[in-house]
N, C-alpha and C positions, 0 to 999 in steps of 0.2 A: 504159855509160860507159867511155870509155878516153883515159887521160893519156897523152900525150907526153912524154917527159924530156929538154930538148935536152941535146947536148953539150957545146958550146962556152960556153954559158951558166948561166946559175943564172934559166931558164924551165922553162915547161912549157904545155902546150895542152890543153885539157880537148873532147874531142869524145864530143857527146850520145848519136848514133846512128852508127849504121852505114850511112853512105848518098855518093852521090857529092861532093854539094856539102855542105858546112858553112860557116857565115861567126857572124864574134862579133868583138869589139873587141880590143883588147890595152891592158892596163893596167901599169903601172909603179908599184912600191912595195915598200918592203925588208920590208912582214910579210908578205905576201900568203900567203896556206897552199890547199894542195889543197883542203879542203874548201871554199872559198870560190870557188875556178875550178873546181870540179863544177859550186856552185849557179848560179853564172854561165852554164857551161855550158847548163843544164838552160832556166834564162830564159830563152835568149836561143832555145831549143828550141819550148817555150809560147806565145815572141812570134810567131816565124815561123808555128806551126800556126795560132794563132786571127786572122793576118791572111791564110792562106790558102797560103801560100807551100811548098814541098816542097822545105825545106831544112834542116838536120840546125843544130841549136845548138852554139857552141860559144866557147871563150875563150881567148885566149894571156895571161899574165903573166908577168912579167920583177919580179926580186927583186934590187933594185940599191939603191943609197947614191945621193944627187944628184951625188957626185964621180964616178960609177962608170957615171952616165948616157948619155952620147953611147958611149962604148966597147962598154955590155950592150944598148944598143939596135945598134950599127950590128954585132954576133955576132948578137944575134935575128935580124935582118932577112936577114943569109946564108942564117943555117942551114931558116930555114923558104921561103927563095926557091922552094925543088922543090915543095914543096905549093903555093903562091900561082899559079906557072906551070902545076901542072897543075888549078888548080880545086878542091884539095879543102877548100882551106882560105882563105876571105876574110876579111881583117880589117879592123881602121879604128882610129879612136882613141878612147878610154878614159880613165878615170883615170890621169893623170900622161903621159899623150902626145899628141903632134898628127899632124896632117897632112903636117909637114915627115919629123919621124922614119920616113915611112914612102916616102920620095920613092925610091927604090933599086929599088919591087919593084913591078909590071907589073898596077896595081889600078887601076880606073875611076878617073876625076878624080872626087870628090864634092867638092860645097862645104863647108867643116868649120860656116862661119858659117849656114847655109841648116838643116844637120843638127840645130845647138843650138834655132837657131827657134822647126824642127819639133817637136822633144823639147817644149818651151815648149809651143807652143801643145796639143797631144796634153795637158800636164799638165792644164792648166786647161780645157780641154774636158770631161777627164773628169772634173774637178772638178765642172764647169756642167753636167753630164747628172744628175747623180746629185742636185743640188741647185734644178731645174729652171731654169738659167742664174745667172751671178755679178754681175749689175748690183744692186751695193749690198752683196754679200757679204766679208768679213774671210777675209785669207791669211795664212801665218804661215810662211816660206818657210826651210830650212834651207839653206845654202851659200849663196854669192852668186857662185858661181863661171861658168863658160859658161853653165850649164845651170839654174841658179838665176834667172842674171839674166834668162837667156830667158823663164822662166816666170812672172818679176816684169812683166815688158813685155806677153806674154801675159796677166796677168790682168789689167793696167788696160787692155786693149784691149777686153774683154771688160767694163767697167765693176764691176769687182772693185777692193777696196784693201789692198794689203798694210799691215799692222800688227806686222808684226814680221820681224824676221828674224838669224838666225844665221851666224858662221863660229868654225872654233876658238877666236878669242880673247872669244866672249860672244855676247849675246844683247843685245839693244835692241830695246823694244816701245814702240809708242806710236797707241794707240788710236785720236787723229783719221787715221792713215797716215801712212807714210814716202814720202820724195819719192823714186820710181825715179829720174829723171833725176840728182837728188844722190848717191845711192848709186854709180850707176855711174858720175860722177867721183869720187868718194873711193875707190873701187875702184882705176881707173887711179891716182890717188896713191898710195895706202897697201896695196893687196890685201887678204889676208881681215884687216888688222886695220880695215878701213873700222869697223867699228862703234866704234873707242876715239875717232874721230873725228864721232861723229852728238850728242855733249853729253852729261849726264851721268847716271847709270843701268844703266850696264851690268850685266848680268846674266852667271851663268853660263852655258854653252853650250845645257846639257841643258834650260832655265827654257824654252828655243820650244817645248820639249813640252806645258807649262803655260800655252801663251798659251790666252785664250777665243777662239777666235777660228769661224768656218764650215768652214775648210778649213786644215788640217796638212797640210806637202809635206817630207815626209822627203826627205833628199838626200846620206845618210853611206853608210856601209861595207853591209855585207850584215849581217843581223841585230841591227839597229839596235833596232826595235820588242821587246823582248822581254816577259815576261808581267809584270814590274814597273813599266817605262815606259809601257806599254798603259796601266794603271792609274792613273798620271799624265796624261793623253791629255786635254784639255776642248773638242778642236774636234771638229763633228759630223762632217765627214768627213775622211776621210785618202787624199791622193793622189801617190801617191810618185811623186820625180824619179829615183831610186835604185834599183837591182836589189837584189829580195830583202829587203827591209827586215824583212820579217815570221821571226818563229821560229812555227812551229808554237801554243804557247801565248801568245804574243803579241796572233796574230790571233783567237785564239779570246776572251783578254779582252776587246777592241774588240768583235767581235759581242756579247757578253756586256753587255755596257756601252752596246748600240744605236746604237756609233758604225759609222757604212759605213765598211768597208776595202776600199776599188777596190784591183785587182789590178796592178800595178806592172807587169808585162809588157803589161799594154793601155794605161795612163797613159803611158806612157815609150816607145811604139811608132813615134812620131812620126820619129824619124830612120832609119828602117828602111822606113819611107815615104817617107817624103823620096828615099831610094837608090833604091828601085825605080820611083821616079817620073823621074828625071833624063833631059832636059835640062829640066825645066820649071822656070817662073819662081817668085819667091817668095811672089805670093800666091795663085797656082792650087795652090803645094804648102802653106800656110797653111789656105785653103779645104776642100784634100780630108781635111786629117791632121782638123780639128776635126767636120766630115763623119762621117769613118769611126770617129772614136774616141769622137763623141756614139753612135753608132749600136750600136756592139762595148758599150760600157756601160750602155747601157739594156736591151739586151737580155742581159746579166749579170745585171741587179741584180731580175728577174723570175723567177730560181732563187730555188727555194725555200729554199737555203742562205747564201743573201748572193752577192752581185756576184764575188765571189773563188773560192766553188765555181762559180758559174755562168759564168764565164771557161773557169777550169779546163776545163768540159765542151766546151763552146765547141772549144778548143785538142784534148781528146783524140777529137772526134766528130772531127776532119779528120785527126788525126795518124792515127788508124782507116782513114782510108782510102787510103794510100800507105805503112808502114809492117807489118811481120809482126805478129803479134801477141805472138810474146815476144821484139820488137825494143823493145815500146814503154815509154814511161817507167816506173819502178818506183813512182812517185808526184811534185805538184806541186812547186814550185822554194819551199822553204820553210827556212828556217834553225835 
């Protein structure tokens, strides 16, 4: 693993391996700490190997104030220009930026709207492998933001019903299901406080840990899931929209507890697809992402250690075969 430290900025770039090409997103947020764009790193390492890809993982974050935003993005984008033009470093957007913010610097057009989709459908795909499809199954969806919402659309596409869902300002569950099409105007109204607007009930944030529901779609920071919230956990499986949710003792409560933990670098693989698919249409890249991320998860959850070691193996049988042997990861993307 080796960090970048720009200059000009208050970033940094975490790259996984040592190899020509690396690509990872860039995130924007004033906590953000090294150890968090390691783990990021390291995902986005696991995703590429167990989709077959021979490209090195890797992350940029930028540690800004919303006032300080347009200014630390348009020093990022300079300063890392020499990597982007020569290939060794591709990025995209993340937590806290778009596709505009990166219009400066010599990166394939991808669709950002085609991306989210993807991300979506991959969630609840792998949700539907693990639970042998979601016609009639309970979702319980944290964020409601791009990549939330995709997955709220994805899972009633797939005849699933979301029943709850979360953004910072609460939680609102309500068992017959919540109206997607209402959510995402009250979205456009209100942003993440849609939920002070769905009537009355609101709950704490952390309470969607607590929903009953089939399926838990974690969607917050990297080591989210830890071995207390595990413990809290009443949906049978867990499939995250979110890099890294798990801490080590985390995920070991969930197996413990006989809940499936799908491995978040396969659930969330979908816009990584989507890129290497491009110029195709939206539902030849819908089709192939729910395709290949039923298939990556079935054949995971036939390890004898749960879906998440059987990922894992998955990811290091290929990284094995393009990679030295003391290049290769020091262990899985876990918090």
């Amino acid at each position: 693993m080796r960090v970048l430290r720009l200059e000009t900025v208050d970033a940094m770039i975490a790259f996984d391996l040592d190899c020509p090409i690396s690509a990872g997103g860039t995130r924007l947020a004033p906590d953000v700490t090294e150890a968090e764009v390691r783990l990021l790193a390291r995902a986005m390492t696991y995703k590429f190997a167990v989709l077959g890809a021979p490209v090195g993982g890797a992350k940029g974050v930028i540690r800004a104030r919303p006032e300080e935003r347009q200014d630390a993005l348009r020093r990022y984008c300079s300063e890392i220009l020499p990597l982007v033009d020569a290939r060794s470093f591709i990025t995209a957007t993340d937590l806290g930026t778009f596709a505009q913010d990166f219009a400066s610097l010599p990166l394939d057009p991808v669709d950002p709207a085609l991306q989210y989709l993807a991300t979506g459908v991959g969630v609840a795909a792998a949700a539907g492998a693990a639970l042998g499809g979601l016609a009639g199954a309970t979702v319980a969806i944290e964020g409601f933001g791009k990549i939330g919402a995709a997955t709220a659309l994805a899972v009633r596409a797939m005849g699933g019903r979301l029943v709850a869902v979360s953004t910072v300002h609460g939680c609102v569950r309500r068992p017959g299901g919540l109206d997607v099409d209402e959510l995402l105007a009250l979205r456009d109204l209100h942003g993440d406080r849609l939920v002070e607007h769905l009537g009355p009930g609101v709950l704490e944030s952390p309470a969607l840990y607590e929903t009953v529901a089939d399926v838990l779609v974690p969607g917050a920071r990297t080591g989210s899931l830890d071995e207390d919230l595990a413990g809290r956990v009443r949906a049978r499986v867990v499939s995250p929209a979110a890099n890294v949710p798990y801490t080590g003792p985390g995920l070991r409560a969930l197996s413990a507890r006989g809940i499936v933990a799908l491995p978040d670098f396969v659930c969330s693989c979908g816009a990584t697809l989507a890129i290497r698919m491009r110029p195709a249409g939206t539902e030849e890249v819908a089709a192939s992402v729910e395709r290949r991320v039923r298939t990556l998860v079935s054949e995971a959850m036939t390890h004898e250690g749960g879906p998440y070691a059987g990922a894992c193996a998955l990811a290091e049988e290929y990284l094995a075969t393009w990679v030295e042997p003391d290049q290769l990861p020091d262990g899985p993307p876990l918090a």
